[in-house]
N, C-alpha and C positions, 0 to 999 in steps of 0.2 A: 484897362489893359486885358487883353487875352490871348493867354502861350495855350497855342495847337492851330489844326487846319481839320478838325476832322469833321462831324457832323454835327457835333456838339457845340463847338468852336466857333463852327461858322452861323449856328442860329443863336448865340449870344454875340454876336457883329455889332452891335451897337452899343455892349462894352467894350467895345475899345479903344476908345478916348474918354473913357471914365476914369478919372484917377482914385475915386474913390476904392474902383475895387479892381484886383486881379483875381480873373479867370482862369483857373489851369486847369484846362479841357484838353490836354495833352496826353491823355493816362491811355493806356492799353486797353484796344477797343474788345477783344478776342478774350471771351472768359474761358477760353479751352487750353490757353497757351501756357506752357512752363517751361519757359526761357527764364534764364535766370539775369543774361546781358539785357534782356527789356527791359525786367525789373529795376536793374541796377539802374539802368538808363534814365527810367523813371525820377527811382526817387534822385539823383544829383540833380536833374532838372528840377524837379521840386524844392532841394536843399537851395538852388542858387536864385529862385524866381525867391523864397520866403529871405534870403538876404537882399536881393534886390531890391523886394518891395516890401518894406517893414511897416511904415502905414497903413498901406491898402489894406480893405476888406480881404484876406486871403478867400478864394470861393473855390472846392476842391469838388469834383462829380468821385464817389464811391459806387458800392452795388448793394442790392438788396440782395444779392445772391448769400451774402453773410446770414441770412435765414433762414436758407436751401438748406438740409439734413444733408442731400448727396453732396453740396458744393463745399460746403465750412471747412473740409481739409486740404482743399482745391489751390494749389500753387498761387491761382490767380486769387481769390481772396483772402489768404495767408499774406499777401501782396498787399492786398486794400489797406487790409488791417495793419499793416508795417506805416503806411501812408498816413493814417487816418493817426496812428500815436506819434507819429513823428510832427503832424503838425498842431497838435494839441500841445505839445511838451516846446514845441519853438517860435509858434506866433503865436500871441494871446487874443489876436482880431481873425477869427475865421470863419466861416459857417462849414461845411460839410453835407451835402445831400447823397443820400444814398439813393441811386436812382434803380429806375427796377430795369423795364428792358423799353427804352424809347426810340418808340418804330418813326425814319422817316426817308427822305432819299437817299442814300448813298449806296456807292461800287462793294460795300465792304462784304462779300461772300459769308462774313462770318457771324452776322449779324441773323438771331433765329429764323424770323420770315427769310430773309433773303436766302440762307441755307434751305427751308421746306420748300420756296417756288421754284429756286435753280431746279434741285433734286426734280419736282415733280415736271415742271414744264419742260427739262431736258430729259426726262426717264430714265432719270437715273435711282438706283434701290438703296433704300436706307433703311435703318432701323430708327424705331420710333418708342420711347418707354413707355410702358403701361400708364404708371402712376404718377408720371410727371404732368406738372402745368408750369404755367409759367407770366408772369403779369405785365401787360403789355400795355406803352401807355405813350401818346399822342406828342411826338418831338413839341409839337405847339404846344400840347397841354404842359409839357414839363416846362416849358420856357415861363409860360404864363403866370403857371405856380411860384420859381424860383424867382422870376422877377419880380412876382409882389411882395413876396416875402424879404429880398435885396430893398427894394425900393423902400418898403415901411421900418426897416431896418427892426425887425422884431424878434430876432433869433441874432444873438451872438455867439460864437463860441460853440453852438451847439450842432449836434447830429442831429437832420431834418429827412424822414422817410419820405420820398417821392414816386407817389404808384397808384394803381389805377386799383380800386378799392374791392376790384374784382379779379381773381385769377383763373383761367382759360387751361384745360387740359390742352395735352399735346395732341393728343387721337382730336379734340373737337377743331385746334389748331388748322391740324391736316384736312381735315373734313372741311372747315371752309374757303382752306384755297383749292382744292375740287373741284367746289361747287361754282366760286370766283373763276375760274379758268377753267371751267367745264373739259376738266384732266382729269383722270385718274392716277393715283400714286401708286408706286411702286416700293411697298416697305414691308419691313417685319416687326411686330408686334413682342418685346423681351419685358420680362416681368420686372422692370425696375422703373428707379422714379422718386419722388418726394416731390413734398408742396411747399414750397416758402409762407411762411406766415406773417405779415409785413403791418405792421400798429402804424397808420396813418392820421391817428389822432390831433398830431401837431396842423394837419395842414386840411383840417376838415371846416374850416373858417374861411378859411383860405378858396378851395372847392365850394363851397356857399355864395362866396361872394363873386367870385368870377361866374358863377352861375354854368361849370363844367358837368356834364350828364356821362354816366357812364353806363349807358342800359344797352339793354341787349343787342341794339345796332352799334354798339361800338367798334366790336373788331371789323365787323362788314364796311362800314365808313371808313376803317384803316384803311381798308383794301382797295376799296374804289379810291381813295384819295393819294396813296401814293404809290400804289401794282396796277397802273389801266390793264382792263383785260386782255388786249390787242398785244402786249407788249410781252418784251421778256427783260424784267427786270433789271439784271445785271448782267454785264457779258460775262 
């Protein structure tokens, strides 16, 4: 089973006539948001999918933002983390991955890449932190990862970091959708920022064996594979 429609939702599609496990890829895509009715929103869906399905693998997406210095007070992962104890304390079958930022197609404007190409390909000015990065990691690679670890059934119960073993400043971000759209950006430069520090230890077996590379063509291969340069991403 899987409760959502969103990007996440729809590349775990072939959970959904898995009864072994429910998928709730339903969560609030937008880490800027503090709305308090989402939240709420949130978790009752949550509350009534863990009475629903008391068997099933419970399988929840969280954020690695919970390692972000600037984010940790942040509405939206004060959120997570209301999530992430509420289903520890009510299903004892769940796993939990904290994903970090999983680039792939969708309209969602709110989503980092899709925020930097709007901004630059429509010129429009934004402001950009100094000292932030941010870790950016392949809708496929997370799927790949989450499913082998689903599949060999080798983490129960537990919080599982999902990310790409490298983080990417925001300035180098920008610089290569630029370069990618042969655009110049329009932004300001504010001395703030912080790095998320993200322990992917659990899923470094894991990474080995799917045989996933994350060198320095990685973000460039994001770009070509899901922003053609012809295009404008999202309306």
């Amino acid at each position: 089973m899987v409760i959502g429609n969103g990007m996440i939702a729809t590349r775990f599609g072939s959970y959904k006539d898995d009864e072994r496990f429910v998928v709730f890829a339903s969560g609030i895509s937008n880490s800027t948001l503090n709305d308090v009715d989402s939240f709420v929103r949130e978790l009752n869906l949550l509350k009534e999918t863990i009475r629903n399905y008391p068997r099933a693998q419970l399988v929840y997406f969280s954020t690695c933002s919970i390692y972000d210095p600037a984010m940790q007070q942040s509405a939206y992962v004060l959120h997570k983390l209301t999530a992430e104890k509420l289903i520890q304390e009510t299903h004892p079958n769940h796993i939990i991955f904290r994903v970090s930022n999983p680039i792939g197609k969708t309209d969602n404007r709110n989503t980092i890449l899709n925020y930097f190409i709007t901004h630059i390909c429509e010129g429009q000015h934004f402001t950009a932190w100094k000292y932030a990065t941010r870790n950016l990691i392949d809708l496929d690679d997370m799927y790949a990862i989450c499913n082998c670890i689903l599949q060999k059934q080798t983490h129960n119960s537990e919080i599982i970091n999902i990310a790409n073993p490298v983080n990417y400043s925001v300035i180098s971000i920008i610089h290569g959708i630029e370069q990618h759209f042969s655009k110049k950006a329009d932004y300001s430069i504010v001395d703030r920022g912080s790095s998320p520090l993200i322990d992917i230890t659990a899923i470094e077996a894991v990474l080995s064996e799917l045989k996933l590379e994350f060198d320095e063509h990685y973000f460039a291969q994001l770009l070509t594979k899901y922003f053609p340069a012809n295009e404008l991403p999202v309306s």
